[in-house]
MARLUM-47787 format. One record per residue: residue in three letters; residue number from 0; x, y, z of N, C-alpha, C in turn. Coordinates in pm, 1 decimal, always signed. Example, Ala and Ser with C-alpha at 12.3 -4.5 7.8 and 13.67 -1.06 7.14 Angstrom:
// residues 2
{residu:ALA | num:0 | n.c1:+1319.0 | n.c2:-569.0 | n.c3:+780.0 | ca.c1:+1230.0 | ca.c2:-450.0 | ca.c3:+780.0 | c.c1:+1320.0 | c.c2:-330.0 | c.c3:+780.0}
{residu:SER | num:1 | n.c1:+1285.0 | n.c2:-225.0 | n.c3:+708.0 | ca.c1:+1367.0 | ca.c2:-106.0 | ca.c3:+714.0 | c.c1:+1290.0 | c.c2:+3.0 | c.c3:+787.0}
//
This chain:
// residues 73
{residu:UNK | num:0 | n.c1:+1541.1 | n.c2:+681.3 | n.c3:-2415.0 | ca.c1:+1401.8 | ca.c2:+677.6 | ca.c3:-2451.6 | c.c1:+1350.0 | c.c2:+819.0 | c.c3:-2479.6}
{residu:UNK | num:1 | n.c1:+1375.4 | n.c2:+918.3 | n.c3:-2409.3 | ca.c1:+1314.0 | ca.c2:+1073.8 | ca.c3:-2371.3 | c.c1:+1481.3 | c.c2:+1154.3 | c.c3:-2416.1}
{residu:UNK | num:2 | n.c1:+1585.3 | n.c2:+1109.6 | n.c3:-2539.4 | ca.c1:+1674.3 | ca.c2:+1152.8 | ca.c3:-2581.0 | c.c1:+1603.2 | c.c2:+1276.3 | c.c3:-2672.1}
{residu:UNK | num:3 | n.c1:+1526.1 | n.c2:+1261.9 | n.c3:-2716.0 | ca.c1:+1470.0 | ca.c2:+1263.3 | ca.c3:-2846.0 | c.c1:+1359.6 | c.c2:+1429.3 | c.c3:-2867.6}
{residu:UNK | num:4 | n.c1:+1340.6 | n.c2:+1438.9 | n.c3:-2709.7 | ca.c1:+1254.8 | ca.c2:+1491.1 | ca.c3:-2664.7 | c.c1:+1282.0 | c.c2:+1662.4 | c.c3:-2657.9}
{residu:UNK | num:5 | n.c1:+1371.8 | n.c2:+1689.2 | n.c3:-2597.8 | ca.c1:+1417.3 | ca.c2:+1828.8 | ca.c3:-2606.0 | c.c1:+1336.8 | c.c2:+1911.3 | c.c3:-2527.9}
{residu:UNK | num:6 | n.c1:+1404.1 | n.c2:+2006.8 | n.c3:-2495.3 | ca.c1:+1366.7 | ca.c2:+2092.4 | ca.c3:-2382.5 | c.c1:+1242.2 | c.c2:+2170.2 | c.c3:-2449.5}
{residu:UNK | num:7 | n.c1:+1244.7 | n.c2:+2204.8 | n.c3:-2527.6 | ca.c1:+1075.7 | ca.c2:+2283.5 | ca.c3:-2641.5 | c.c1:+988.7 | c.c2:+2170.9 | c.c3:-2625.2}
{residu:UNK | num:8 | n.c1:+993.0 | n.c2:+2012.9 | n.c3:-2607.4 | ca.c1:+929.2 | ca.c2:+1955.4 | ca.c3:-2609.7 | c.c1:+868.9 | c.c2:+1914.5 | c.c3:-2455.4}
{residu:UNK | num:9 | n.c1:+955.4 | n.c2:+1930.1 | n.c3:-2353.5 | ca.c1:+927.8 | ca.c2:+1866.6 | ca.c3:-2207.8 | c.c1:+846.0 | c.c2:+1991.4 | c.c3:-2206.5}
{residu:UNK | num:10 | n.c1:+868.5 | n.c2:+2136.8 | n.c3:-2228.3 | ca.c1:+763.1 | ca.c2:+2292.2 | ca.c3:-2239.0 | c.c1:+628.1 | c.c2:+2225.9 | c.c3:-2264.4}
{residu:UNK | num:11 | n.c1:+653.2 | n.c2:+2198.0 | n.c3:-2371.6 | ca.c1:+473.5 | ca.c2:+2173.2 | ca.c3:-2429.5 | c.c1:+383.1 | c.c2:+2079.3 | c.c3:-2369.3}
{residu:UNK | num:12 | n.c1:+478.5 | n.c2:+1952.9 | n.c3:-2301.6 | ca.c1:+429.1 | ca.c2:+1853.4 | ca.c3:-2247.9 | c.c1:+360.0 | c.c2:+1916.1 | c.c3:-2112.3}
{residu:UNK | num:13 | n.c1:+475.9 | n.c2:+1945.4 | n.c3:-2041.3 | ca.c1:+439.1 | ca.c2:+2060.9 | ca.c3:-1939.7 | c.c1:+282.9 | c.c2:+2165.2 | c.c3:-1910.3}
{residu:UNK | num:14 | n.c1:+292.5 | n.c2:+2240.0 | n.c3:-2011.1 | ca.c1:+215.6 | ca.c2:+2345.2 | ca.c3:-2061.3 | c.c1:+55.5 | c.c2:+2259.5 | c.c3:-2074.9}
{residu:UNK | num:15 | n.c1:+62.0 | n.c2:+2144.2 | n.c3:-2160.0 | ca.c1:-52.2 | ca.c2:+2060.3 | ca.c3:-2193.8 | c.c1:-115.6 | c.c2:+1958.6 | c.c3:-2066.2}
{residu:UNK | num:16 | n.c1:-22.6 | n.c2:+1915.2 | n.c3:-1983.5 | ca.c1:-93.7 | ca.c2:+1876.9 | ca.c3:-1811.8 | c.c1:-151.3 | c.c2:+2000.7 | c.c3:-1749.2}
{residu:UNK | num:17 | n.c1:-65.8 | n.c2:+2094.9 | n.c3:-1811.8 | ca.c1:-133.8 | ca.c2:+2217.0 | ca.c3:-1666.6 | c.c1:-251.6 | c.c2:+2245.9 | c.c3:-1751.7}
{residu:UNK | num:18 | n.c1:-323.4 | n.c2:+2238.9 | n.c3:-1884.2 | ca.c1:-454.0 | ca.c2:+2274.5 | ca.c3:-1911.9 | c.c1:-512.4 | c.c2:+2131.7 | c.c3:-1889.2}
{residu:UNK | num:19 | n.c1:-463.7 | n.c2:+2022.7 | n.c3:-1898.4 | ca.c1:-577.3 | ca.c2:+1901.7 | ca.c3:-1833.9 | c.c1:-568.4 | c.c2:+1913.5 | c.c3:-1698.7}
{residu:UNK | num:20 | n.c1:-478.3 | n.c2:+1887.9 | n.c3:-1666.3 | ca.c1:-507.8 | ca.c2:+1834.2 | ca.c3:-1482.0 | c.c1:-522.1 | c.c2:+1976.2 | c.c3:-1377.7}
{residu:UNK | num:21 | n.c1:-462.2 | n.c2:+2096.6 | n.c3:-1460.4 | ca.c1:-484.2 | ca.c2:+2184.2 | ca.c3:-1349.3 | c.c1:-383.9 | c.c2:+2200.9 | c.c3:-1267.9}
{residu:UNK | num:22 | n.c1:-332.9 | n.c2:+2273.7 | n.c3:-1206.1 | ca.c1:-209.5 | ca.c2:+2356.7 | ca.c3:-1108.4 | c.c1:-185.2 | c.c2:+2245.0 | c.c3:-1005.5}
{residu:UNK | num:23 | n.c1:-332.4 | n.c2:+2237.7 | n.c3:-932.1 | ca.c1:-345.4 | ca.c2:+2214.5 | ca.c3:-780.6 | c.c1:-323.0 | c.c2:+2030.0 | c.c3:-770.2}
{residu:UNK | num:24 | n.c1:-337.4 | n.c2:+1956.5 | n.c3:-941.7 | ca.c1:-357.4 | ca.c2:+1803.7 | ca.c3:-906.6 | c.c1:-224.9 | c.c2:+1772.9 | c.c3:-942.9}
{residu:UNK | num:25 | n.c1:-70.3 | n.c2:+1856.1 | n.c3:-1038.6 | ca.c1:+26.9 | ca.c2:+1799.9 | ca.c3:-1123.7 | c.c1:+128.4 | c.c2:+1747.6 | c.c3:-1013.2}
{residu:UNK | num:26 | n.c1:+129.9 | n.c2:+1821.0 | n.c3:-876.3 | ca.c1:+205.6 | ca.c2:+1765.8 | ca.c3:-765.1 | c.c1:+172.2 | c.c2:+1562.7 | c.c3:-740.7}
{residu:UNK | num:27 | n.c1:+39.5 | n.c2:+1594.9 | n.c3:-720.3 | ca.c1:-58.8 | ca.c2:+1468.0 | ca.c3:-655.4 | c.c1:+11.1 | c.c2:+1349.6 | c.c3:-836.6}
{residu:UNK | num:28 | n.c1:-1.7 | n.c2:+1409.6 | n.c3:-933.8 | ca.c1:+14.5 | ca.c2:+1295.3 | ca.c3:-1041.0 | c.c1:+151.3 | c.c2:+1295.1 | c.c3:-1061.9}
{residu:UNK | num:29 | n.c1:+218.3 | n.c2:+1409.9 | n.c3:-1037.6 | ca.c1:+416.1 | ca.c2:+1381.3 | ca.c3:-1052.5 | c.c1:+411.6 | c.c2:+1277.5 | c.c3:-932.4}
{residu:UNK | num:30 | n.c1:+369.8 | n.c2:+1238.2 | n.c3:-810.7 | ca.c1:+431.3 | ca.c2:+1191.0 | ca.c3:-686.2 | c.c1:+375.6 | c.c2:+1036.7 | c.c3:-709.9}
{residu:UNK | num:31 | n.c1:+258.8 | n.c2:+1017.5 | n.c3:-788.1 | ca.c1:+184.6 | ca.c2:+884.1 | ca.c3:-814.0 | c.c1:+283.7 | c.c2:+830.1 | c.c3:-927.4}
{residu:UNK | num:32 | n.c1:+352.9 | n.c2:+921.5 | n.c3:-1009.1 | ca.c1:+427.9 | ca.c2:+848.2 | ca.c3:-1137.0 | c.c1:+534.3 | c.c2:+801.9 | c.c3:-1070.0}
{residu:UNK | num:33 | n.c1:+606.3 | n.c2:+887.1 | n.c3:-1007.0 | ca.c1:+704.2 | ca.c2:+915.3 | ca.c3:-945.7 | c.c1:+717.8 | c.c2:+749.2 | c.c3:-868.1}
{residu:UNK | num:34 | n.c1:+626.9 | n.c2:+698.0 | n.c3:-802.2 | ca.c1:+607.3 | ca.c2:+594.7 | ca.c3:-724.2 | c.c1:+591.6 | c.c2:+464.8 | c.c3:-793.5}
{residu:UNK | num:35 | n.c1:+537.8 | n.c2:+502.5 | n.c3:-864.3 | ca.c1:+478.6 | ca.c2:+377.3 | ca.c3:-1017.1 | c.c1:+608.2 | c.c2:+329.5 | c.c3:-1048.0}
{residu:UNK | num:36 | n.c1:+705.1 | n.c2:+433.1 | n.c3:-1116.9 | ca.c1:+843.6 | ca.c2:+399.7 | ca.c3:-1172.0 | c.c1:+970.0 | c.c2:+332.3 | c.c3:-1052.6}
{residu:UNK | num:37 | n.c1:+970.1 | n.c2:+396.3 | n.c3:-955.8 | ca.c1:+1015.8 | ca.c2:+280.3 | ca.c3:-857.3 | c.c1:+964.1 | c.c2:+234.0 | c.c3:-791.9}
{residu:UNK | num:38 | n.c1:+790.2 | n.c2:+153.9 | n.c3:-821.1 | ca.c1:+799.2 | ca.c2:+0.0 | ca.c3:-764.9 | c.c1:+813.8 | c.c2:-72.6 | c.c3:-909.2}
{residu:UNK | num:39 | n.c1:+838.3 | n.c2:-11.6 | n.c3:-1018.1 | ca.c1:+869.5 | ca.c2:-102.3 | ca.c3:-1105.4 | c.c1:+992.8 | c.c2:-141.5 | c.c3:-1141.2}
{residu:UNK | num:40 | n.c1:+1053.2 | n.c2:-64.1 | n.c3:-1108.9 | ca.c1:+1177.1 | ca.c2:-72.0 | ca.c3:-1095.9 | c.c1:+1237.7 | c.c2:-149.6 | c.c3:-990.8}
{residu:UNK | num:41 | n.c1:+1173.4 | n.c2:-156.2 | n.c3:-875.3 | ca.c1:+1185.6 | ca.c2:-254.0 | ca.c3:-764.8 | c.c1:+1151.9 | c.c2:-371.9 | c.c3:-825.8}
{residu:UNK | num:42 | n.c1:+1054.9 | n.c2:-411.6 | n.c3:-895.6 | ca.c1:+1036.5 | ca.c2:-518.2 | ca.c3:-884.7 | c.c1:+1095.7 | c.c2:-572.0 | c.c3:-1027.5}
{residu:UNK | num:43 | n.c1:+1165.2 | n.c2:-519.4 | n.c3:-1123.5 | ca.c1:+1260.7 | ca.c2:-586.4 | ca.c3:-1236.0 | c.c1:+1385.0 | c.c2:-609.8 | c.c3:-1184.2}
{residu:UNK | num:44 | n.c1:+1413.3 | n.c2:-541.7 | n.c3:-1070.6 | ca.c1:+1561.2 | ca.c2:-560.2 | ca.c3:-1014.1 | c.c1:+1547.9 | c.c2:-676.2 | c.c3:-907.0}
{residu:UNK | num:45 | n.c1:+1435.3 | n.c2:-705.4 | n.c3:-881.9 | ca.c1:+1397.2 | ca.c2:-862.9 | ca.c3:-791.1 | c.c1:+1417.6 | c.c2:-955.6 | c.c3:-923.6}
{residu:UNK | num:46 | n.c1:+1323.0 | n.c2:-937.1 | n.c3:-1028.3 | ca.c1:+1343.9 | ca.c2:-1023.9 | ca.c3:-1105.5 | c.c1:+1452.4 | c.c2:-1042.4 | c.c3:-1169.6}
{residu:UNK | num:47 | n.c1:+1545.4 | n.c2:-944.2 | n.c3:-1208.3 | ca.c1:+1717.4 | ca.c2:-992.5 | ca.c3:-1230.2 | c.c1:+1815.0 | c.c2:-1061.0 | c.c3:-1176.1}
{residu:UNK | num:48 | n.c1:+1756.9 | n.c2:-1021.4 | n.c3:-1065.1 | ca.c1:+1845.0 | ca.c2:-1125.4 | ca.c3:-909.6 | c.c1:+1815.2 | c.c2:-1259.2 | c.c3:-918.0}
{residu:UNK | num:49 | n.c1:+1655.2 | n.c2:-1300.6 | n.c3:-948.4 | ca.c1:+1629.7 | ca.c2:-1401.9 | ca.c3:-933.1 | c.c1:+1659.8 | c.c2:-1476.7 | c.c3:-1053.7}
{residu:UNK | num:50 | n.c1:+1703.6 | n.c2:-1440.6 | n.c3:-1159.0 | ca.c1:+1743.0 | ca.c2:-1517.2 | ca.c3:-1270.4 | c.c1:+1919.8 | c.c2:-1495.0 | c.c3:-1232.3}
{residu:UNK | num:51 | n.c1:+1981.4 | n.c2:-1430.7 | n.c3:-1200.8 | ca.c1:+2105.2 | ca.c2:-1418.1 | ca.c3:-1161.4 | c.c1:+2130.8 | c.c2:-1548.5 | c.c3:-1056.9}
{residu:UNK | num:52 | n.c1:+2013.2 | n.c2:-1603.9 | n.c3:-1013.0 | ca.c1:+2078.8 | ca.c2:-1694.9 | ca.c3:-921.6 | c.c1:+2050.8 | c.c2:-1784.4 | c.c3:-931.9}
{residu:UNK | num:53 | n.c1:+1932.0 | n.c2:-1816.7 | n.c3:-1037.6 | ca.c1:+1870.8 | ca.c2:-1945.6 | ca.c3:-1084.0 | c.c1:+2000.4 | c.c2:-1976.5 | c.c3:-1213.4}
{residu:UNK | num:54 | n.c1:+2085.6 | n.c2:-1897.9 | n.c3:-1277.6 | ca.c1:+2178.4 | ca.c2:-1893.6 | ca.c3:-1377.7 | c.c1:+2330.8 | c.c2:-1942.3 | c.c3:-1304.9}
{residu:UNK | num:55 | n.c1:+2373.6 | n.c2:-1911.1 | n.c3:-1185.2 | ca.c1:+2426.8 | ca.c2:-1931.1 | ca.c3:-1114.2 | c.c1:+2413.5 | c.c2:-2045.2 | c.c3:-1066.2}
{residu:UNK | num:56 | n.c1:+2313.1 | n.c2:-2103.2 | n.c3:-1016.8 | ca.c1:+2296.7 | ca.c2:-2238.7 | ca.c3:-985.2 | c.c1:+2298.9 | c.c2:-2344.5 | c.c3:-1085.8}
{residu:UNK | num:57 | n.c1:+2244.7 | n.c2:-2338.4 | n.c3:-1197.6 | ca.c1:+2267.3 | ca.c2:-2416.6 | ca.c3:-1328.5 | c.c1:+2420.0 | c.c2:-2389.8 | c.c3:-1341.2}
{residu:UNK | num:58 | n.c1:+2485.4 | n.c2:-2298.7 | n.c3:-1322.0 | ca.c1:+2617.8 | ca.c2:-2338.6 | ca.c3:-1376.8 | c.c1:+2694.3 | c.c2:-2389.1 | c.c3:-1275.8}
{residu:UNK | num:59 | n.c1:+2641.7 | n.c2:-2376.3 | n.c3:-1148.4 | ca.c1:+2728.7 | ca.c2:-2482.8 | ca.c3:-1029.8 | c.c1:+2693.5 | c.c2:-2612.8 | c.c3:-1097.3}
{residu:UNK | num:60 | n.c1:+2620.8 | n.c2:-2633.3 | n.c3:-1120.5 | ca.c1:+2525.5 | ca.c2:-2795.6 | ca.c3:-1147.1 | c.c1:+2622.0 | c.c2:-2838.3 | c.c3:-1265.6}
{residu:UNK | num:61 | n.c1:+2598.0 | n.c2:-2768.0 | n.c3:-1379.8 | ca.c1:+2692.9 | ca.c2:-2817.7 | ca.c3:-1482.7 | c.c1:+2838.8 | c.c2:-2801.1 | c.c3:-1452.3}
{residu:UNK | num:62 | n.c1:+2883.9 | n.c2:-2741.6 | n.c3:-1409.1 | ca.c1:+3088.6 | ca.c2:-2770.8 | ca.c3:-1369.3 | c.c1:+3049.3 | c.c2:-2894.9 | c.c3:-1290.8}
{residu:UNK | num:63 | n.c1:+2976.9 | n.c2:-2912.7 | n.c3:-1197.5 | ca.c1:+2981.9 | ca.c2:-3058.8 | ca.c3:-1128.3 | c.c1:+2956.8 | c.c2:-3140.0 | c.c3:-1181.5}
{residu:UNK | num:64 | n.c1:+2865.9 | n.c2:-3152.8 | n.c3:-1277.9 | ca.c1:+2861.0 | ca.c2:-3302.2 | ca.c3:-1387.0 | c.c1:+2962.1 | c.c2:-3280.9 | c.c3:-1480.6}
{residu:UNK | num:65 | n.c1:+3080.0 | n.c2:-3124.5 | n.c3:-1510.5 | ca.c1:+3170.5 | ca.c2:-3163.9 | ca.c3:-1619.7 | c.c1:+3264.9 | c.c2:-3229.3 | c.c3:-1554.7}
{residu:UNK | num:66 | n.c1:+3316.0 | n.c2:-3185.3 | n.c3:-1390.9 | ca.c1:+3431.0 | ca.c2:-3319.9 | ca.c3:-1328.9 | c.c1:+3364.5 | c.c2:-3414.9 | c.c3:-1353.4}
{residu:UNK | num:67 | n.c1:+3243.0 | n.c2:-3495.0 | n.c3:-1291.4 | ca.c1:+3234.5 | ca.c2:-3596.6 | ca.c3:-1277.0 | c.c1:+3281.9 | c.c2:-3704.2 | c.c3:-1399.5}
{residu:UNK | num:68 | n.c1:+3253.6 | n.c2:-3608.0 | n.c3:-1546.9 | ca.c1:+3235.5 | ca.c2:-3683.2 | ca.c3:-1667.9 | c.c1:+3408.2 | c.c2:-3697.9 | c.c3:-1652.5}
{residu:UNK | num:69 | n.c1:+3465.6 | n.c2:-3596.6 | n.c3:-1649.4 | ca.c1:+3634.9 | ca.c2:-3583.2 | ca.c3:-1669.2 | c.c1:+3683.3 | c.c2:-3694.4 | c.c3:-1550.1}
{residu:UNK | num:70 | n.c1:+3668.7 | n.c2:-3698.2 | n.c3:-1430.5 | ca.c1:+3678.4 | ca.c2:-3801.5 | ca.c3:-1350.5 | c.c1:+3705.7 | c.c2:-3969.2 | c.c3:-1401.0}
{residu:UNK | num:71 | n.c1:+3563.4 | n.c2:-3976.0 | n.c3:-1458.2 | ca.c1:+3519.9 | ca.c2:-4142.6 | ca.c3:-1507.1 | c.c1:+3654.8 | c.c2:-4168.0 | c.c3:-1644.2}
{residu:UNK | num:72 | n.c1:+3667.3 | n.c2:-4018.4 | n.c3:-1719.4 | ca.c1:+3777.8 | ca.c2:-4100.1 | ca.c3:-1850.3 | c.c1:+3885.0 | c.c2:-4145.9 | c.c3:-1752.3}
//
């Protein structure tokens, strides 16, 4: 995503928080992002699991109705 970006570019980005937010607040907003990105990350990796096992269970379900069908010929 941030391939693209380059070290002249993370500078300027850099350079342009410290004239908005100021010295004393970039700690307080790195540690709030910082937190943002892993509970979101927490919570897509709940939601992968939970399709990992709802996917998992549909395919127990279907091998058991493919014996049953193979059974009856």
């Amino acid at each position: 995503m941030f391939s693209n970006i380059g070290v002249p570019g993370l500078i300027l980005i850099l350079i342009v928080a410290l004239v908005i937010f100021g010295p004393s607040k970039l700690p307080e907003i790195g540690r709030a992002a910082g937190k943002t990105i892993r509970e979101f990350k927490k919570a897509t990796e709940g939601i992968a699991d939970d399709l990992k096992e709802e996917f998992k269970d549909d395919l127990k379900d279907d091998l058991k109705e493919a014996k049953k069908v193979d059974l009856k010929k």
